[in-house]
C-alpha positions in Angstrom: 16.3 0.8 -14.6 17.7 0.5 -10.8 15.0 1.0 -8.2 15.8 4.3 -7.0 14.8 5.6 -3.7 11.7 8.4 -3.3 11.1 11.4 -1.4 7.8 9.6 0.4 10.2 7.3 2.3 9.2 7.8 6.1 10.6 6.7 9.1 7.8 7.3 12.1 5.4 4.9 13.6 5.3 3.2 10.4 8.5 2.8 8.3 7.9 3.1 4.6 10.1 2.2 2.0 8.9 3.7 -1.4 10.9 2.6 -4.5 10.4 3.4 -8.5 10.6 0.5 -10.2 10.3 0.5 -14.1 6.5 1.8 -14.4 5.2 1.8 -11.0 5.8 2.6 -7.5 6.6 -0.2 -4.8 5.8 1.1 -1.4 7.0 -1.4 1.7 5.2 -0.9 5.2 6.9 -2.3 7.9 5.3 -3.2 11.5 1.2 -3.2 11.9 -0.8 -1.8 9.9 -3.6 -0.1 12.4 -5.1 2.9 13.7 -2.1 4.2 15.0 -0.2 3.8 11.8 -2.5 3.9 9.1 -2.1 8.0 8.6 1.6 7.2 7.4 0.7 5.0 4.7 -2.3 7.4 3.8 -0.3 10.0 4.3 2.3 8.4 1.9 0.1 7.2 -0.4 -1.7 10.5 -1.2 1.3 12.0 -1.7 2.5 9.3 -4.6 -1.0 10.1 -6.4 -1.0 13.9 -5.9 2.5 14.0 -8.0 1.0 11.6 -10.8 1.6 7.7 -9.4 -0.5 5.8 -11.4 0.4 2.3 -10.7 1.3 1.6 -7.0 1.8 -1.6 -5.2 2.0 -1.8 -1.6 4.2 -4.6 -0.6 2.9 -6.4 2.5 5.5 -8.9 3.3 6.5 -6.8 6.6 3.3 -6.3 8.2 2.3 -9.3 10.0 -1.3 -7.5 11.6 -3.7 -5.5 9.8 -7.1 -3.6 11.1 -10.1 -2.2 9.8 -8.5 1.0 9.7 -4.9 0.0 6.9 -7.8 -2.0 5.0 -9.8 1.3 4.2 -6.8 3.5 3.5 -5.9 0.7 0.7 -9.4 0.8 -0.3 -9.4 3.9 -0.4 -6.3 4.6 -2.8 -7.3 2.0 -4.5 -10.7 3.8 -5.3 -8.7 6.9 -6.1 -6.8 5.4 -8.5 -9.5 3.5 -10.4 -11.2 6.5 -11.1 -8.5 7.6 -13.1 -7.5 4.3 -14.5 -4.6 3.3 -12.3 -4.1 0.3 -10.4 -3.1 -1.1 -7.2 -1.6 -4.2 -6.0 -1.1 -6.0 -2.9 2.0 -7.9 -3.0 2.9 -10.7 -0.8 0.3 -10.2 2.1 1.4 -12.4 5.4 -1.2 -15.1 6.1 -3.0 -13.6 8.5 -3.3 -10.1 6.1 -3.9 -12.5 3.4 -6.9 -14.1 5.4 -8.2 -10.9 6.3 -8.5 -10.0 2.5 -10.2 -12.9 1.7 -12.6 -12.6 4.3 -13.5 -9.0 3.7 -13.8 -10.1 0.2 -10.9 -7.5 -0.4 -9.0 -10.2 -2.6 -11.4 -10.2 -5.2 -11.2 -6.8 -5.6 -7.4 -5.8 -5.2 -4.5 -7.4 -7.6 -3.5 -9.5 -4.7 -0.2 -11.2 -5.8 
């Protein structure tokens, strides 16, 4: 199946890239991920569960800063999701995202890959 592109694609303060691939839904921030963009990705990421994504991963390859604030909204769908037996992934954090999640203790809890 060729990753198509999805209606959640979004182009404000924090472009999003959100592709179907096979079973589950790649979404790609680009830029930081903090208070200031964080709604986008919430935003984005509510929608994807609100129309039945079950499996999402958020691909962090482009976002070389993350706060407090794009940590809860992962934690947050992340929480949504395990309630109803879905599952999120983080793929390929930046170091500096990656060291964050291991010092909140975050990569023990996400499918950090």
């Amino acid at each position: 199946m060729n990753p198509s592109r999805h209606p959640f694609d979004h182009r404000g303060p924090l472009p999003l890239e959100v592709e179907r691939e096979r079973s589950h839904v790649v979404v790609r921030p680009v830029g930081d991920l903090d208070a200031a963009s964080s709604p986008a990705l919430r935003s984005c990421l509510a929608g994807l569960l609100d129309s039945g994504a079950d499996d999402l991963v958020v691909e962090l390859g482009a976002v070389p800063f993350c706060d407090s604030t794009g940590l809860g909204v992962l934690v947050g769908a992340h929480r949504r999701l395990a309630v109803s037996g879905g599952h999120l992934a983080v793929g390929h954090p930046l170091p500096p995202v990656r060291h964050l999640l291991e010092i909140s203790g975050l990569d023990r809890v996400f499918d950090v890959r």
